[in-house]
C-alpha positions in Angstrom: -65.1 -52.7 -35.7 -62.8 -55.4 -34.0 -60.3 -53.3 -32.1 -57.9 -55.9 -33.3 -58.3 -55.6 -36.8 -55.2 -53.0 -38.1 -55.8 -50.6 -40.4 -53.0 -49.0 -42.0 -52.3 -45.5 -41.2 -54.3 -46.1 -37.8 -52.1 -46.0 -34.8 -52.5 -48.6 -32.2 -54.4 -47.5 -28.7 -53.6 -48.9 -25.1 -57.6 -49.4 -24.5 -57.5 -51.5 -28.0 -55.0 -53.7 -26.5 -56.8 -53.3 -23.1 -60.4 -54.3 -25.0 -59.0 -57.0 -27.4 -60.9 -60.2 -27.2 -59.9 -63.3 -28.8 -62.0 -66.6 -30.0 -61.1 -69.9 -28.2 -60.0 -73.0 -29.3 -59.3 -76.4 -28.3 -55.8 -76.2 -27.5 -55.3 -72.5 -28.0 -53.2 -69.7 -25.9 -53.7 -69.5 -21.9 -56.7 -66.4 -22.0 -54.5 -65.1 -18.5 -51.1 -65.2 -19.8 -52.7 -63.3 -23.3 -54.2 -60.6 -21.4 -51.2 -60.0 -19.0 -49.1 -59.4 -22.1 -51.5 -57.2 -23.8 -51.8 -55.4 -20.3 -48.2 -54.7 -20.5 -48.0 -53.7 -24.0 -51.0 -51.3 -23.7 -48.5 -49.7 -20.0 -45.9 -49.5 -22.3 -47.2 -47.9 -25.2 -49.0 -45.5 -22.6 -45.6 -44.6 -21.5 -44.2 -44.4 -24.7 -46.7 -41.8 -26.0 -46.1 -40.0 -22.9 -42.8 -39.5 -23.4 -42.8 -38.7 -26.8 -44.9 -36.0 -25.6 -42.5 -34.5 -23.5 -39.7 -34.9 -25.8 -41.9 -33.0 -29.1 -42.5 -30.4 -26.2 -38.8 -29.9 -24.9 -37.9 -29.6 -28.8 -40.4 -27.1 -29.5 -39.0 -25.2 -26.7 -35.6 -25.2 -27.9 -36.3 -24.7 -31.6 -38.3 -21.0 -30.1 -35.1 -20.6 -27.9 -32.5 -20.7 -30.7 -35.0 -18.7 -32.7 -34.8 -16.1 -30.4 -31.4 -16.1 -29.6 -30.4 -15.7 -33.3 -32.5 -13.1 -33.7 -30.9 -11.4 -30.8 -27.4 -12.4 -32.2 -28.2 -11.6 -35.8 -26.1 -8.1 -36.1 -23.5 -9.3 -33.6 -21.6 -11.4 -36.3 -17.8 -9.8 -37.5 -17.6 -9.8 -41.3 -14.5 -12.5 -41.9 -12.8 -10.1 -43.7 -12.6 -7.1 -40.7 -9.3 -6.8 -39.0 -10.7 -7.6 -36.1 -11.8 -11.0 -37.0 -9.9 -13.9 -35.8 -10.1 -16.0 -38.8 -7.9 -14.2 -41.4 -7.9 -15.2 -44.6 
């Protein structure tokens, strides 16, 4: 299959903009200048997946961390009606 050919529902790989080959023609794009850019789109979308690693991790973290603290915190809540509580109705 022509790594350049999209598919929908298929994401987009660096080595497919890294492996992309194009036909020439009289007249057509500077081959260097094409596969610079595509070299830089395939770093960037490298980087991109990379951090949106980190960041699905770091939330996954968080999400367990509020988990367990409001399972710690559960009983600690004042009923809003107890004289103690600072919100009087």
């Amino acid at each position: 299959m022509d790594p350049m050919i999209y598919v929908a529902g298929q994401r987009l790989h660096a080595h497919q903009l890294r492996g992309a080959t194009f036909g020439t023609r009289w007249r057509g794009y500077h081959p260097a200048q094409v596969d610079a850019l595509l070299d830089r789109a395939a770093d960037e979308l490298d980087r991109l997946r990379r951090e949106l690693t980190t960041a699905t991790t770091e939330a996954e973290r968080i999400r367990q961390a509020l988990r367990q603290w409001q399972s710690r915190h559960t009983g600690c809540r004042e009923h809003p009606t107890s004289p103690n509580s600072r919100w009087q109705q």
